[in-house]
N, C-alpha and C positions, 0 to 999 in steps of 0.2 A: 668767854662771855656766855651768859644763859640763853639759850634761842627758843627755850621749851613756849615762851607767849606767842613765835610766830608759826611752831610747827608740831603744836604737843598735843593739839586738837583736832588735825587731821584724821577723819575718820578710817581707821583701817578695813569697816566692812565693806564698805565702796568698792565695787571690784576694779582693780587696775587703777587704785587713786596712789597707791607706796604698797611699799613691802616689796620679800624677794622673786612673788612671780613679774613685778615691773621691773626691778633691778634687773634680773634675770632673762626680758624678755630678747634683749641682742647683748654683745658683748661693749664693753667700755671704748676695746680699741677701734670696732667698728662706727660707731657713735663719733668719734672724734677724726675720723679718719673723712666720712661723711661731712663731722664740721666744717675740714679743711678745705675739701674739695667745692664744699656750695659756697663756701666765705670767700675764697680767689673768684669764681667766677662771677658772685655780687659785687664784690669790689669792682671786676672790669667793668660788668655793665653798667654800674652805675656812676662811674668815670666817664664810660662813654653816653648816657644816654644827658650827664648835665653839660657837657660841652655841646649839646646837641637840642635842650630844651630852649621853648620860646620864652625871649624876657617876661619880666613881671612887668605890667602898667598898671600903675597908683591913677584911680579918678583925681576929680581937684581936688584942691584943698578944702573948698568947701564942703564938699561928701565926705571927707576925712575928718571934719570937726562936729557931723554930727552927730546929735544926742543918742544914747539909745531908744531902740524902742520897745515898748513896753510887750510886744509879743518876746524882743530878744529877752527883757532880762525879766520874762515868766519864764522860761527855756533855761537861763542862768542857771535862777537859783532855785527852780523845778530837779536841775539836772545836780548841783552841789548839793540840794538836800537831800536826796536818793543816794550819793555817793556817800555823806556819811552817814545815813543809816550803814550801808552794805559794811563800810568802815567798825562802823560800831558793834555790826554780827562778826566781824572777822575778829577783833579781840574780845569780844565775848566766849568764842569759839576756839581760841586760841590759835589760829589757821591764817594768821597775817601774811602767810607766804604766799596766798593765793592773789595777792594785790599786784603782782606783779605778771599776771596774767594779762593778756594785749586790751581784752575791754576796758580792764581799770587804768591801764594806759592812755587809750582813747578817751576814757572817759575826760579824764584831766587835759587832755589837749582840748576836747569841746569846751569844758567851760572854762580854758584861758581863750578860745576863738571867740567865745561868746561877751567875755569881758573887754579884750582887747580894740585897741582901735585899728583899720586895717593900715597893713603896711607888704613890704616884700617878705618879712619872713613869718608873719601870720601869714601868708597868702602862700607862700610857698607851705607851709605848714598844712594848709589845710586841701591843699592839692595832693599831698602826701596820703592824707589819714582819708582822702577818698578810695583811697585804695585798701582800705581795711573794714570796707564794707560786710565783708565774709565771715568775719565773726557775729556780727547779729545775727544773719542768715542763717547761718550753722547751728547759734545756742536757739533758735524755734528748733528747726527742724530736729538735732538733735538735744534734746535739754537734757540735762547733767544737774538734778532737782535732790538727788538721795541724798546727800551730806547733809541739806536745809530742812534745817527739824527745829529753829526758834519760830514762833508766830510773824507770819509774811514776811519770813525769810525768800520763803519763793516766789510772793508776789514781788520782792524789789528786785528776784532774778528777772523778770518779763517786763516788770518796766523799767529798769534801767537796760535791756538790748531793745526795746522798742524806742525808748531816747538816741540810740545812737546811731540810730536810721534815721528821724525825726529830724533831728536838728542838723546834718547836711542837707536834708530836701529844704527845711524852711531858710538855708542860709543862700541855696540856689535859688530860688525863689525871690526872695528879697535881691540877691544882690549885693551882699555885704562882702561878700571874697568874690574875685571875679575867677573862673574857673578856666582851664586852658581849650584850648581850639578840640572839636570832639574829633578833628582826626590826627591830632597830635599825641603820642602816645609813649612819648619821652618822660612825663611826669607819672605818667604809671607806670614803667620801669623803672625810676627811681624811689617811688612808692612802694612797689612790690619786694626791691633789694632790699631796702630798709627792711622791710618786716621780715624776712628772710632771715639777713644778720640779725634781728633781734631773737630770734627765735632760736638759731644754732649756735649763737654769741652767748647768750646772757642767759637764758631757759634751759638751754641744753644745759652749760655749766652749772648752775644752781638744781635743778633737777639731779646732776650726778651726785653732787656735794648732800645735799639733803635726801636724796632717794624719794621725793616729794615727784608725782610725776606731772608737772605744771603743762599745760595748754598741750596734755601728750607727747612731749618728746623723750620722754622715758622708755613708754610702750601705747601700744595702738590703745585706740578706746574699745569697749566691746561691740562697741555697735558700727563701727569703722569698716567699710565696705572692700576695703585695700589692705586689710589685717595680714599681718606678716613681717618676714625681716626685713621686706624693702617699701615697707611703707610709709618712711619719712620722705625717699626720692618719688612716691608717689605723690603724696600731699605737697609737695615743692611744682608738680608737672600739674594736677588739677585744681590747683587753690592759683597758678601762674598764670590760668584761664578763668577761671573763676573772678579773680578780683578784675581784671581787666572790662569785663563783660557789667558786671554790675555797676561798676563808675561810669561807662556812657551810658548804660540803658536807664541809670539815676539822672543822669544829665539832662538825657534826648526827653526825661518823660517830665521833666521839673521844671527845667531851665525857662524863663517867661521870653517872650519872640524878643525883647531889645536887648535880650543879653546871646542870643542866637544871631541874630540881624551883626548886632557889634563884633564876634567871635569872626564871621562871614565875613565880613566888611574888612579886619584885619586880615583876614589870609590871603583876601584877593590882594591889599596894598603887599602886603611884604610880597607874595607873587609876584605880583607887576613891578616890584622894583627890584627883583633880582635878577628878571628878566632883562630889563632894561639894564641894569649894572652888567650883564655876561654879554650882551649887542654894542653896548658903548666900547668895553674892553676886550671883547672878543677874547675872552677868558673861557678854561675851563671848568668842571666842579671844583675839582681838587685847589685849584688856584683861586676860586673863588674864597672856596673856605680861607685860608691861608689869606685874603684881604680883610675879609671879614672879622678874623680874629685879630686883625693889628688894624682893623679900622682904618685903609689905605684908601678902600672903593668912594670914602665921603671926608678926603681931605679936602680942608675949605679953601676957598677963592683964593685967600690971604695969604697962601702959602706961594700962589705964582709970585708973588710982587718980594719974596723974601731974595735976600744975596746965597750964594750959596755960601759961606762959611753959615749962616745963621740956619741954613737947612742941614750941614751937613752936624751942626750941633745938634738939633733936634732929631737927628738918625741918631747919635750917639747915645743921647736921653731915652730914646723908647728902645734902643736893642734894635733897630728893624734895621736890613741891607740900605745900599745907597739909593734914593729915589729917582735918581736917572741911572739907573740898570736896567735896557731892558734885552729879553730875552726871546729866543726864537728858536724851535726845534726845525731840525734838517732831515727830511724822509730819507735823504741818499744815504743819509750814517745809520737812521734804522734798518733800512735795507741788507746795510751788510755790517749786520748786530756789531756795530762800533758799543761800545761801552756808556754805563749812563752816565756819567762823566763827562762825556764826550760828546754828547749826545744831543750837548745845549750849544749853544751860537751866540756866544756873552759878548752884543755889541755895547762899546760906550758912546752916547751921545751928547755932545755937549749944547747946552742952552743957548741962545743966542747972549742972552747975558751974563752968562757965566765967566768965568775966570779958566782958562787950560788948568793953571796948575793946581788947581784944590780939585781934582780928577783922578782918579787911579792912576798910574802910569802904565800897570800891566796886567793883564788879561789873568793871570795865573795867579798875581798876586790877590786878585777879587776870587777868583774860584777858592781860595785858600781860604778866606775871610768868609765866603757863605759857609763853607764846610764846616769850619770850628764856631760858626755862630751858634750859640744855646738858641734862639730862639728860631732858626733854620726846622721846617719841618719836613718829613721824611722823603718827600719827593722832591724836595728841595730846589722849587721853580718862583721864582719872583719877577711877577709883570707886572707893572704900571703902566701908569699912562704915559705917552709920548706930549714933549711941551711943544707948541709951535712954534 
């Protein structure tokens, strides 16, 4: 296939834009070797920081059905007509390879935010791309203007990264995405991996393949302060404080007082009711999470009044241990490092209502059953509530 329309117009006097001083500026196996190492570690984190993000809350339905308004959709198609201009200098210019740079990424997530009506995964979405703050910031302070030689070529450079500042403050503002808690910092690590893997996933790769050096990961820019062979793992350590900083200081300086008041309001309730959940059950964290995630701590009323074959179906159905197991550590066996195995006090108790025989019969046979349970997690402790 002919690629000469997406990369034949690349200016080569640009310095550090292609050619062999960019190829040349580290070696291919170092570059991929780099990939690997930042791609494992995005992955954990960003495994671990959405087991660990606050849900999404949707307003009513009636906020959900309203019309746009008429500042959103000047901002719209303000911001879609700036993009195809820029569109229309890139195949004039023959250099469509440069669209897959994070702005014109961003850009296009802004105007589906702006068209969309809200939901969880606009809202997740745009909790994400607040963390991609950094690139407007960056093209001011450093602009990258010498390739732009058509007429206001470089005027749709500054106002299209001035829109992509613009339109999260006005959408904070208004209220149309509700943004997370400002001391919650779980969606800005799954914001920052993202952009991360994009960038050593899909940039690097297409960058080798073309020798095109896209959003620099070929070689440093000239004017890059951290210029050298290790200044990808620099740009990973100061653009990882960077984006962080800029989404709350966007936040803390936009946000109108009821969407502050409300953000507040949530963290006291889920506070006080997790509190209240680890004093009712005299739980620990660890064991907390582990209800949390099977949804144990807010079984309903309806579940006392069931027989047990109909609860011990309902264990079967969700994968969760027996709900009258409960359990109890013995300091004497810590004392004298008995084994963690050992280490738990697996009493059975039976309901007043229950039946004896739909009951374990033995103690080793339950320890068996939590061990080879998939959904057993690594501390492997389950406490509920005691029935009266």
């Amino acid at each position: 296939m002919d690629w000469s329309w997406a990369i034949e117009g690349v200016n080569n006097d640009v310095p550090r834009t292609m050619g062999p001083e960019c190829e040349n500026y580290m070696t291919n196996k170092r570059r991929w070797i780099e990939t690997v190492v930042v791609s494992l570690g995005c992955l954990y984190l960003l495994r671990w920081a959405s087991k660990r993000a606050d849900p999404i809350n949707l307003p009513c339905s009636r906020k959900l059905n309203q019309p746009h308004t008429t500042g959103r959709l000047f901002l719209m198609l303000l911001m879609t007509f700036v993009f195809g201009i820029e569109m229309g200098f890139k195949f004039a210019n023959k250099s469509v390879i440069f669209v897959l740079n994070p702005c014109h990424i961003q850009t296009l997530v802004q105007i589906y935010l702006l068209a969309a009506k809200p939901s969880k995964a606009t809202v997740a979405l745009f909790r994400i791309q607040m963390n991609n703050l950094n690139g407007p910031l960056l093209a001011f302070i450093f602009p990258e203007v010498e390739s732009r030689t058509l007429p206001f070529e470089q005027a749709t450079y500054w106002l299209q990264h001035a829109l992509l500042y613009i339109i999260p403050v006005y959408i904070i503002r208004t209220g149309i995405y509700e943004v997370e808690d400002i001391y919650d910092f779980n969606w800005v690590t799954i914001g920052i991996m993202i952009m991360l893997l994009y960038h050593f996933v899909i940039l690097n790769a297409v960058s080798i393949a073309s020798g095109v050096n896209l959003n620099h990961m070929l070689c440093a820019a000239v004017t890059d302060p951290f210029e050298g062979q290790n200044y990808r793992i620099a740009a990973v350590i100061h653009e990882s404080i960077l984006c962080p900083i800029l989404n709350k200081v966007t936040v803390l300086l936009y946000s109108n007082k009821q969407t502050m008041k409300s953000n507040l309001l949530r963290k006291h309730n889920y506070t006080q009711k997790i509190s209240t959940i680890i004093n009712d059950n005299n739980l620990s964290k660890d064991e907390l999470l582990y209800h949390q995630h099977y949804e144990l701590t807010e079984t309903p009323t309806t579940t006392t009044k069931m027989t047990s074959s109909q609860q011990q179906q309902q264990q079967q159905q969700q994968h969760l241990p027996p709900i009258n197991v409960i359990q109890k550590s013995i300091p004497k066996q810590r004392k004298n490092n008995v084994s963690e195995d050992n280490d738990i006090d697996i009493r059975i108790e039976e309901k007043k209502h229950h039946q004896p025989n739909k009951l374990l019969d033995d103690t080793e046979n339950l320890k068996e059953f939590l061990k080879n349970s998939s959904t057993t997690p690594e501390y492997k402790m389950f406490v509920t509530k005691k029935f009266d």
